[in-house]
N, C-alpha and C positions, 0 to 999 in steps of 0.2 A: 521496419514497416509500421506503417502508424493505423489504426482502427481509423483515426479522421483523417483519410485521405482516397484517393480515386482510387487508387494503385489497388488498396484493400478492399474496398466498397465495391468495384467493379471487376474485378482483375482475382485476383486472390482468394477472398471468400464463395465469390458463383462457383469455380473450379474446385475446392475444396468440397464445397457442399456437394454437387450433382456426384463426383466421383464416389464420394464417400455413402451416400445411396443406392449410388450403381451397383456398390460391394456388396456382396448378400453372405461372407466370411466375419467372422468374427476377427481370427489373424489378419485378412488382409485391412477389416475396418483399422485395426489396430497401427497396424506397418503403415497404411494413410495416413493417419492423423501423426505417426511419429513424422514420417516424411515432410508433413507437412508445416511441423513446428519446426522444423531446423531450418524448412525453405525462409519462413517466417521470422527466425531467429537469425539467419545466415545472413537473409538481405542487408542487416547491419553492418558487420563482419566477419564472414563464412571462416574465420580462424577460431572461434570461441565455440564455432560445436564441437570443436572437439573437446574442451576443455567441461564442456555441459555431458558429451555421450561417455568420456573418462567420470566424471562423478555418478551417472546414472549406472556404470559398471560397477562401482565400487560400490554403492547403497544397494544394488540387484543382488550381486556376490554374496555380501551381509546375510540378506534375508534367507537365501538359498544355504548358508551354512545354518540358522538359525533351525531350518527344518530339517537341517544333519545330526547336528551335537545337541546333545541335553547336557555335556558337563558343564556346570557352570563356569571355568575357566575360558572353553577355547569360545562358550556365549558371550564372556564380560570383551574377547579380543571381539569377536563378530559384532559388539557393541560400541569398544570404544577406537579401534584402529580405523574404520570409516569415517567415523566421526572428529577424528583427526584428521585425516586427509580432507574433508570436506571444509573445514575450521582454517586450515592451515592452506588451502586454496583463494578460502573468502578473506582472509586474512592477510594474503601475500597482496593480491592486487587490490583489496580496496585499504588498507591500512599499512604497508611496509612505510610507504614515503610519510604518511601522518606519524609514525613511532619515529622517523627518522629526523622531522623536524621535530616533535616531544624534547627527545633526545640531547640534540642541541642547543633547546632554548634551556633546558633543566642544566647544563652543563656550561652553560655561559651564566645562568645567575650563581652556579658557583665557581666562576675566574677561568675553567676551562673553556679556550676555543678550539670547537671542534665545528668542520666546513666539511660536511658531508654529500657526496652527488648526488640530488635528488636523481630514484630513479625512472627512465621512462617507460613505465604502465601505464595503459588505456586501463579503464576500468569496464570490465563485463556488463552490459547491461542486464538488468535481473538477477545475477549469482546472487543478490540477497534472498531473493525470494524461491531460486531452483533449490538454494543451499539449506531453504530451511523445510523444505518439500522433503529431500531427501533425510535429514535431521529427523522430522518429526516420524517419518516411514520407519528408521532403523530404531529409534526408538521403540513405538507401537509394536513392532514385532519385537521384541525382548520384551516388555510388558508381558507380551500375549494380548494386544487388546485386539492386534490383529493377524491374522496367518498371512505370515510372507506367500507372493505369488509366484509360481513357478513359470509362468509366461512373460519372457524377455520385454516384449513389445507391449505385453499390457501394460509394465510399469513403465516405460518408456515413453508410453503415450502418456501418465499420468504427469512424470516433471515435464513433458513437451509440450504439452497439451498448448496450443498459440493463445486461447484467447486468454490464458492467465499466467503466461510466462513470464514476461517483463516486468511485471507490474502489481503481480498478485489478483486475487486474494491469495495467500498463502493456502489453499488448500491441502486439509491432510486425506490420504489415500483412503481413509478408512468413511471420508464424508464421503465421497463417489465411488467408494468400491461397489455398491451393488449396480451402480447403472453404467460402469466399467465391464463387468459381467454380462451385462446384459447387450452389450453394444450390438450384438450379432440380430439381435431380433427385436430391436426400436422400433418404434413408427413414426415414421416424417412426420407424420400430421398430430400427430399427439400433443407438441408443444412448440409446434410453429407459430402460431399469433403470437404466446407466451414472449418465444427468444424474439421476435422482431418487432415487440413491444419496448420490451428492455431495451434492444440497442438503440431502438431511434430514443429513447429517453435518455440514455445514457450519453450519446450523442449531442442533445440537445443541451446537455446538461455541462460538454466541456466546449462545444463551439459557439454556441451559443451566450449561454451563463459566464464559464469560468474565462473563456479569451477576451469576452468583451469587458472584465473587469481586468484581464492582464493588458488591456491597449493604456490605461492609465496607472495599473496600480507598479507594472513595471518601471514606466519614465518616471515615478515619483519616487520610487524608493532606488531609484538611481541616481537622484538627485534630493537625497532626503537630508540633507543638511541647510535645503536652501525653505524646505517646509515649515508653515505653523503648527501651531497646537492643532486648530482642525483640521489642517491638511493631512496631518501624521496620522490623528485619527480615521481618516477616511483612508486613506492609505492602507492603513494596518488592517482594519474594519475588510475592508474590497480586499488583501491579501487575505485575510480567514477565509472570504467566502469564495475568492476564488482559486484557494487550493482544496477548499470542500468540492467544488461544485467537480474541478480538473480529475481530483482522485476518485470522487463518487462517479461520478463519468464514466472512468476506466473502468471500475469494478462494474458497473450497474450495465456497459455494454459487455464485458465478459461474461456473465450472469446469461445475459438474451443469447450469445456464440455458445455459450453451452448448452443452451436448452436445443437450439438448431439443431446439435450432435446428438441430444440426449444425455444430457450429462446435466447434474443438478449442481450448479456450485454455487455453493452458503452466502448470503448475505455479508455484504463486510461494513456496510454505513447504516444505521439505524437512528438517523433525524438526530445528530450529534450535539449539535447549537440547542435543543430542546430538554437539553441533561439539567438538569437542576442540583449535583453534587461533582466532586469528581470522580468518584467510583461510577456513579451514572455517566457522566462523557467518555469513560474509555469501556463502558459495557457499551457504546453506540459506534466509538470512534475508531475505526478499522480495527474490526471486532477479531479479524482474525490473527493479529499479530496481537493485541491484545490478549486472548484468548492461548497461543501459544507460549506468549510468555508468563502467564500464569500457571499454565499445567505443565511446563516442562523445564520453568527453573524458579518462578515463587516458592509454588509447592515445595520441588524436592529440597530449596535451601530451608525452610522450613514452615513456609505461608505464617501464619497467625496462630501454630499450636505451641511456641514457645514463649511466651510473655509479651509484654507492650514492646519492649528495649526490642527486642529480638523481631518482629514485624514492621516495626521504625526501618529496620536496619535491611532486610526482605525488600519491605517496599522500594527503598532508596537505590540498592543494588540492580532490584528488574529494570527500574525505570533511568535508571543511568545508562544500563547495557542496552535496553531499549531506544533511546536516546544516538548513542555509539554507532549500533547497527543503519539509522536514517543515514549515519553520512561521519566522514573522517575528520571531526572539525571538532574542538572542545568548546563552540557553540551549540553542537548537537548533543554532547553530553551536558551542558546546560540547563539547554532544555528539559530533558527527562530527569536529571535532578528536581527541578522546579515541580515536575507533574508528582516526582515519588516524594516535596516536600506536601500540597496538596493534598496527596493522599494521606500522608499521615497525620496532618492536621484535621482532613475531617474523622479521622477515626480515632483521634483525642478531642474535638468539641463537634464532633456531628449530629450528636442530640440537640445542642444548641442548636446549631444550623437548620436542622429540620424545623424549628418551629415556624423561623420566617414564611410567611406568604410565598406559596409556591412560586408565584409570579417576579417577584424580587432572587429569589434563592436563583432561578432559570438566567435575567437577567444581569447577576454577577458573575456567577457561572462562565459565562459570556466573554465580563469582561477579564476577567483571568483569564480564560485562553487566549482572548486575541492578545495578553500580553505577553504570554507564553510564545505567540507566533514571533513574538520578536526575536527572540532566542534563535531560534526556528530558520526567521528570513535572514538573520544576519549574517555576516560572512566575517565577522572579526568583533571584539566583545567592545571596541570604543563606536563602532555602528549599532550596537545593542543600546549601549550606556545612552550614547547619543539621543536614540527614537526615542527610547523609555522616557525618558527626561524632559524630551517636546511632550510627549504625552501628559505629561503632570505638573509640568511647570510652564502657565502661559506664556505663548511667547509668539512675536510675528512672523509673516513669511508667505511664503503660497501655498495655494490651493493643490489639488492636484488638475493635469491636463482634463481639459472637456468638464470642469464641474457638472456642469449639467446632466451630460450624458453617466455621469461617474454618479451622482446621487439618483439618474435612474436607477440605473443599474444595480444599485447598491440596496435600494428599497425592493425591487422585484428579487435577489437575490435574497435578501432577508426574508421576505415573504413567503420563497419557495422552501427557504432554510428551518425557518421556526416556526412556519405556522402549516404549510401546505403538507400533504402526504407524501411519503416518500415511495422508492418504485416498489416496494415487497409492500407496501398497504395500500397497493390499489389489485382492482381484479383480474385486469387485463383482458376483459370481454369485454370489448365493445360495441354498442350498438353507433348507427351513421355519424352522431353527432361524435363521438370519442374520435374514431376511428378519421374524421378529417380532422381532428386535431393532431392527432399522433402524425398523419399523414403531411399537414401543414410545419411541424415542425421539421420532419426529418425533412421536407424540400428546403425548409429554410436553411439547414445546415448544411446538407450540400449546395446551395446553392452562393454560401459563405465559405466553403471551400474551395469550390471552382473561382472565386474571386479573390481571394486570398491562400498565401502559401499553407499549410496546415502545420499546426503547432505540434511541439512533442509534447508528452505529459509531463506535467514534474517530478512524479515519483519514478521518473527513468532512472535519476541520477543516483537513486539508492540501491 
């Protein structure tokens, strides 16, 4: 079920919401919202809750041993045997058949042929993101940073939760524990402008923004071999902004669906295009997977306390597995290579870098990532080779479809991207003149739904 679409907008969410106010139970609000994420989760394919309510049993179980034993033994099993099963789930279905073709190509460059069945897995929508919910929970509690919950359905509600299932942010338990606790006694009106602030901005932000730059940037990089130099450019350009606009969308309507419930969930885009290093674009750029894999495998491999060589080597590792995790394709490992070389280049000449004009340092910044996005967009490393190479080596060809409407788009996009505020720096009070604009936009987006089919997001596929 898509957030842009009628099904949700009208259907789904009103039911949700009134029932879930009707509740004046803390358990039942709780068994609600679980109910309600799998209705949400199922409409997909109602075969995969189970496989979501089996991991949510085994990270619950963890936690509930964690507040039995104090030997450090059967804590390190309550630690690490979850965390295998969780690993070895996200692992089976979104990477068995990528290790299996690894496998075979590694074995045919050296003389063996080996013709293995690809096998037939659907991939889960979301187990990246439920996988690392639960990940981050069993952790925290073996830390101690937080007390495992003895309420089945509270934690249940927390990987369920609809409006950040699929898609993230990766929320960890310990951001919304307290308004998790508190669910029994919210008040509607508390942060109702707030959450239906966010969604219609978030809204506006992938039906509006990001699909109207996927009407061209898609036919062109489907046909990106027959593009120019500028064309590629614009191409790749409208690809940056409209996989920012697509994933800030999702989060920033998740954001407003939480506030509806009473539930505070974290920021994950912070005006990313506006970084002026690379350690500034990934403190902005989906902060929250960012953020996780800093505190829960930089750090413990050893962050920046063992020498230059050994932080080189930190960095390269996260951002590889970082990389790995977007998707089963050694384009996606590419990529996060490239971002962990980046990093450690500005952390070998970053004093230099700093001196440049902020204004220059922001738009280089820029254009490394949108090259990085090529990595990124591509599906095989000679479509990589390929773009990069239009990109830097003039050459003719076409434009992409609709120039016109595509260098709108492209300008209002950048506009909104790098210069304009993003939805956590604005107020969300509005006085009449705001309040018809928010209102103006969310009509305009449904009323580009009702006229067109609604898109999925893109970060489904991870």
């Amino acid at each position: 079920m898509l957030f842009n679409s009628y099904l949700f907008i009208f259907g789904f969410l009103p039911v949700t919401y009134v029932v879930f106010w009707m509740l004046r139970n803390t358990t039942a609000r709780y068994v609600w919202l679980t109910v309600t994420g799998y209705v949400f989760y199922g409409y997909w394919d109602a075969r995969f809750c189970l496989l979501m309510a089996f991991s949510t049993l085994v990270s619950f179980s963890s936690g509930l041993g964690f507040l039995r034993w104090s030997d450090p033994t059967r804590r390190k099993l309550c630690l690490v045997v979850p965390i295998v099963i969780d690993l070895s789930l996200l692992g089976f279905f979104k990477y068995a058949n990528f290790a299996l073709r690894t496998t075979e190509s590694v074995l045919r460059y050296t003389g063996v042929e080996l013709h293995a069945s690809t096998l037939d897995i659907v991939l889960p929508i979301g187990i990246s993101f439920y996988t690392f919910h639960t990940i981050t929970y069993i952790v925290d509690c073996y830390r101690g940073v937080i007390r495992p919950t003895r309420r089945f359905f509270e934690f249940a509600t927390y990987v369920s939760l609809f409006s950040q299932l699929v898609a993230g942010p990766i929320v960890r338990f310990r951001q919304i524990e307290e308004d998790l606790d508190a669910l029994g006694t919210g008040d509607r009106r508390k942060w109702l402008g707030r959450g239906i602030s966010f969604f219609a901005i978030g809204l506006v932000e992938k039906v509006l923004i990001a699909d109207t730059l996927a009407s061209f940037v898609d036919p062109a990089l489907a046909h990106y071999e027959g593009l120019s130099t500028f064309g590629t450019w614009m191409a790749m350009v409208g690809y940056s902004f409209q996989l920012y606009f697509d994933f800030s969308g999702y989060s920033t309507m998740a954001v407003g669906l939480g506030y509806l419930f009473g539930i505070r969930i974290p920021q994950n885009f912070n005006s990313p295009y506006k970084a002026t290093d690379p350690s500034d674009f990934w403190r902005r750029w989906h902060i929250s997977l960012s953020t996780v894999l800093r505190d829960y495998l930089y750090i413990p491999l050893g962050g920046n306390r063992n020498g230059t060589w050994q932080t080189y080597r930190n960095l390269l590792i996260t951002m590889v597995l970082g990389g790995l995790w977007h998707g089963a394709s050694w384009t996606f490992v590419a990529w996060g290579a490239y971002h962990g070389a980046l990093l450690a280049a500005y952390r070998a000449w970053g004093t230099s870098w700093d001196r440049l004009p902020r204004d220059i340092r922001r738009m280089a910044m820029f254009v490394l990532v949108v090259v990085g996005w090529v990595f990124f967009r591509s599906t095989t490393f000679a479509m990589a080779a390929h773009i990069v190479g239009k990109m830097f080596t003039p050459a003719s060809g076409a434009l992409v479809p609709q120039p016109n409407l595509a260098m709108l788009a492209l300008l209002i996009a950048a506009a909104m991207a790098m210069v304009g505020r993003n939805a956590f720096q604005l107020t969300h009070e509005y006085r009449w003149p705001g309040r018809f604009v928010i209102a103006s936009g969310l009509a305009a987006s449904l009323a580009v739904i009702a006229g067109f089919r609604s898109s999925p997001f893109l970060y489904f596929q991870f």
